[in-house]
C-alpha positions in Angstrom: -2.3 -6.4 -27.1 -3.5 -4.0 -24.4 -4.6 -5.0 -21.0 -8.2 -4.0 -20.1 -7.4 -1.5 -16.9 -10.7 -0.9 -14.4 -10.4 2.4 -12.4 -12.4 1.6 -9.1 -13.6 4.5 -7.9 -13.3 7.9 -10.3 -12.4 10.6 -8.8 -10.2 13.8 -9.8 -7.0 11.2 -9.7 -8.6 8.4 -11.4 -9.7 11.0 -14.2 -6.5 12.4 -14.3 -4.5 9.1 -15.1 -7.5 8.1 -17.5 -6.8 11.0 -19.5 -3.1 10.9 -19.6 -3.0 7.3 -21.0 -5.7 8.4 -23.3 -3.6 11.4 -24.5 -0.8 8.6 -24.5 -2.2 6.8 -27.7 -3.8 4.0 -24.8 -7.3 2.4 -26.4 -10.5 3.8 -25.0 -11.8 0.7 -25.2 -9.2 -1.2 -22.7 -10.5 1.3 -20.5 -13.0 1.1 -17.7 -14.2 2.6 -14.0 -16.3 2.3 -11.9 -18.8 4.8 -9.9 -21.4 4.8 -7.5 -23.1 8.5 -8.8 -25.3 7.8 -12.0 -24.6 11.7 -13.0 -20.8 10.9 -12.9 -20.7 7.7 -14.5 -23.1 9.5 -17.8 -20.5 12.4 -17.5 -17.5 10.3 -18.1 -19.0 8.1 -20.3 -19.7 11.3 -22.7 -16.5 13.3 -21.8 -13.9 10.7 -21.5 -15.6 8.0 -24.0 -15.1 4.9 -21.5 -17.7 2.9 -20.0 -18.4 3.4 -16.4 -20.2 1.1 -14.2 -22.0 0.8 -11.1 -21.0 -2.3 -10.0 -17.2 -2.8 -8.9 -17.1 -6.4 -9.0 -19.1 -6.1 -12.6 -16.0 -4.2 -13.9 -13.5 -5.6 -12.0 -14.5 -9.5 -13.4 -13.5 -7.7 -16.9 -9.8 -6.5 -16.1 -6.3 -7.1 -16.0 -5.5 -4.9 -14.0 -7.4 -3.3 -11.4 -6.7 0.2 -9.8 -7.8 0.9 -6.4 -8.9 4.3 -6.0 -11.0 5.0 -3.6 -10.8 6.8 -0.2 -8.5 5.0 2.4 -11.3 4.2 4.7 -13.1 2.7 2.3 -10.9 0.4 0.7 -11.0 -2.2 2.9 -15.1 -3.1 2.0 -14.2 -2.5 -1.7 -11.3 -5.2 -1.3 -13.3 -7.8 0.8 -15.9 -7.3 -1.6 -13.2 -7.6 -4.6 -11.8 -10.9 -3.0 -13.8 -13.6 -4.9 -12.7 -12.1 -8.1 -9.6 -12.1 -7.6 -9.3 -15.5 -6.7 -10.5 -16.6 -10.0 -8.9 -13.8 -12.3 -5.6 -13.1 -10.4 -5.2 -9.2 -11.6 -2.6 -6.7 -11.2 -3.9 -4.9 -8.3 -2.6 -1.1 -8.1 -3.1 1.0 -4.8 -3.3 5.1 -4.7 -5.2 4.8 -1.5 -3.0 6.9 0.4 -1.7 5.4 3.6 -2.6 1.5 3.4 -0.1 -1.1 2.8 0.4 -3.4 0.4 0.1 -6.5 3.0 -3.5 -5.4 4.5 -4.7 -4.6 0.8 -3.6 -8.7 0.0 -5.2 -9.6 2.9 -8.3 -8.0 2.3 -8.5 -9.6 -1.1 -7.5 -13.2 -0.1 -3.8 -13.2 0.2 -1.5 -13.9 -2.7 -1.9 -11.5 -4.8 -0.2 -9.3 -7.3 -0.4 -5.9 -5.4 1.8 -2.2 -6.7 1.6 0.4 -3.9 1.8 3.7 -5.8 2.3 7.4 -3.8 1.2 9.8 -6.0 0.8 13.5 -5.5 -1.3 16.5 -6.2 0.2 17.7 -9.0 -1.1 14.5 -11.1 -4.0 16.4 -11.7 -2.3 18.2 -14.4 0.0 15.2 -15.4 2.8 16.8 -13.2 2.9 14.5 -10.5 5.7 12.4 -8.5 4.8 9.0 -7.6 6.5 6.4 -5.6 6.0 2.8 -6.6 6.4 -0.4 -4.6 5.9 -4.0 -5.8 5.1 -6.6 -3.5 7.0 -10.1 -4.6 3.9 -11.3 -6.8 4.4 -8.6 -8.8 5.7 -10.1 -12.3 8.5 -8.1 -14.3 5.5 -7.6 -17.1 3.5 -6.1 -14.3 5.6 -3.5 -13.0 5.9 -2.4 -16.9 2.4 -2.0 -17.5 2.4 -0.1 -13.4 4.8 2.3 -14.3 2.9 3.3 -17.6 -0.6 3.7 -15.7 1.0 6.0 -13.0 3.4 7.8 -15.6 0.7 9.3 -17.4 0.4 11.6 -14.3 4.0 12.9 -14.3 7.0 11.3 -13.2 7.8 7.8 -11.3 10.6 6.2 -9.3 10.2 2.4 -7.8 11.6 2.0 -4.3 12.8 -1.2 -3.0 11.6 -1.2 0.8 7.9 -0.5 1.6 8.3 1.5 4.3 10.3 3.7 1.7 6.8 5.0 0.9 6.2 6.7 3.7 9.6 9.0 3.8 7.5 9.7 -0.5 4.9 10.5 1.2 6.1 13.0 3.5 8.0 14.4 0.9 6.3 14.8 -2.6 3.0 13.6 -1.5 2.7 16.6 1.2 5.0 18.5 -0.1 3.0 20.4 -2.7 1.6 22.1 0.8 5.0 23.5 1.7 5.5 24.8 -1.7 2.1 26.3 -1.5 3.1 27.7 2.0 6.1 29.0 1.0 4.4 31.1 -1.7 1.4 32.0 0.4 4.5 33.8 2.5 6.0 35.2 -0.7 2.8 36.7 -2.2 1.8 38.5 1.5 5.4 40.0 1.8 5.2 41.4 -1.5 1.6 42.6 -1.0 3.4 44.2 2.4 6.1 45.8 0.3 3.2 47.8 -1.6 2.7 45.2 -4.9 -0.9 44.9 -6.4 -2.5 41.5 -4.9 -2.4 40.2 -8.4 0.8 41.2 -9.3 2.2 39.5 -6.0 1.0 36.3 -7.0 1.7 36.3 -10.3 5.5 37.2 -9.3 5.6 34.4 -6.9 3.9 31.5 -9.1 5.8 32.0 -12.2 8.9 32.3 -9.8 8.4 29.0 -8.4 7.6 27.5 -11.9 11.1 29.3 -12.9 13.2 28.0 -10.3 11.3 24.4 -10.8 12.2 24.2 -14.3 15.4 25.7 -13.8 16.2 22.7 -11.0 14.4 20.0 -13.3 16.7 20.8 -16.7 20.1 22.1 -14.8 22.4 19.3 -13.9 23.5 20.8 -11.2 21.9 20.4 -7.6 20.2 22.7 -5.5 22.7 24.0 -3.6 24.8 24.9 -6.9 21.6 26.6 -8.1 21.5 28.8 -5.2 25.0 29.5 -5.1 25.1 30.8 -8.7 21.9 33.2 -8.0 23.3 34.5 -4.5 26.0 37.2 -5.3 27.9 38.5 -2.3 26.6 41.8 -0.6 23.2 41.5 -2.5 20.0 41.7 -2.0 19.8 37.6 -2.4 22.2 36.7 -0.3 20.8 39.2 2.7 17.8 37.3 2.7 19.2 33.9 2.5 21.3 35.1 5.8 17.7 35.6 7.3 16.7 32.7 6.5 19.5 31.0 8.0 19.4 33.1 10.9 16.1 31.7 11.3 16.7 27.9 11.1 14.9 27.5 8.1 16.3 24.4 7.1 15.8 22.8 10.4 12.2 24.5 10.3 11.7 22.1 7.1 13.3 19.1 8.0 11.0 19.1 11.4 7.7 19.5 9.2 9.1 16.6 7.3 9.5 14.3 9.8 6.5 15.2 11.8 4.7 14.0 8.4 7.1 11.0 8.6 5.6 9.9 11.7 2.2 10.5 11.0 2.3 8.9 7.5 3.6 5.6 10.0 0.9 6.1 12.3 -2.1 6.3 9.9 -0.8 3.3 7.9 -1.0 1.7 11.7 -4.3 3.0 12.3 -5.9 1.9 8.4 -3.8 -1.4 9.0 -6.5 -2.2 11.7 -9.7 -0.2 10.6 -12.4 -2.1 11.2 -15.3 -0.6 8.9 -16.3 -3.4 6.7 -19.7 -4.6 7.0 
């Protein structure tokens, strides 16, 4: 029997993962969300064939497992608002609010509850994603099962013992879509310099990156083989990656990586305290 899941808060993400369990054989019908735009709830109601409601703690009272997906700053008011019902129903509660952790999300709702901190990315959108889960101890083995299904209908998952693990995901695949976005924004405007057709540019670089992706994703061998067997001496390949080099682009990276590190620490710091519940 499936577990009745209630999307609080839906959003491009929630609507993603709703449609990815659909496509995944999941019943419409175990299936709920929640939000606060009458237009939007009618739309997805007609598009996705769920019901939406208005009323979090209406659709929340009907679930097993509750997903948390609303705006960071806000999730403290939904949770204190949630807390009576999950005193009484004791759901799987499942975090992508960006930045929170799992310890001020349980104490919003009352303390002692069964919380899954989940770091997904941009890609999820189209079911391409990489999350990072955490379980927090009240987490049953059951649970993290049903967890890993929501978020895998977005793309792929990996659990992580430690927390604080999260944050190193979300300086990594969570921003890193930006770098890879960077890096062809770079790509496209060189070629464009070199005398290519805008279109032509980007094209070039996008199904590039998808190439090298795919190549990376099905290849058992690592990056740095990768690179190796595309770089032949004295080419035009390996000129550029001596550029590169030249130019500390790996320290350039692992800099921006860090920097996100930090901040990724500091707003969980920041959200930890927020103080915008009525």
């Amino acid at each position: 029997m499936h577990s009745t899941i209630c999307f609080i808060g839906a959003g491009n993400m929630s609507l993603s993962l709703i449609g990815g369990l659909i496509a995944s054989g999941y019943p419409k019908t175990q299936i709920i969300a929640t939000d606060s735009n009458e237009t939007q709830r009618r739309d997805i109601t007609e598009k996705l064939g769920i019901h939406c409601y208005a009323d979090n703690g209406e659709a929340a009272s009907k679930a097993d497992i509750i997903v948390l997906a609303v705006k960071p700053q806000s999730l403290e008011s939904v949770c204190l608002r949630l807390a009576a019902e999950a005193n009484l129903s004791a759901p799987l509660f499942i975090s992508i609010a960006a930045g929170i952790r799992s310890t001020d999300i349980d104490r919003w709702l009352g303390g002692g509850n069964a919380i899954v901190r989940a770091m997904p990315n941009t890609p999820a959108l189209v079911q391409s994603g990489a999350t990072g889960l955490f379980a927090n101890a009240k987490v049953s083995k059951l649970q993290k099962e049903q967890a890993e299904h929501i978020l895998r209908a977005a793309g792929l998952t990996l659990w992580f013992k430690q927390e604080a693990d999260l944050d190193s995901v979300t300086a990594l695949s969570g921003s890193g879509p930006a770098y890879f976005f960077l890096m062809m924004e770079a790509m496209q405007e060189a070629g464009q310099a070199l005398g290519l057709e805008k279109d032509s540019a980007r094209l070039l670089t996008i199904q590039t990156a998808f190439g090298a992706a795919k190549m990376a994703l099905e290849s058992r061998e690592d990056c740095v083989g990768l690179r190796q067997k595309v770089t032949s001496p004295n080419g035009t390949t390996e000129r550029a990656i001596e550029s590169f080099n030249e130019h500390h682009f790996k320290e350039i990276v692992e800099t921006a990586i860090r920097a996100a590190h930090q901040r990724a620490i500091e707003l969980a710091d920041e959200f930890g305290d927020y103080k915008g519940a009525s």
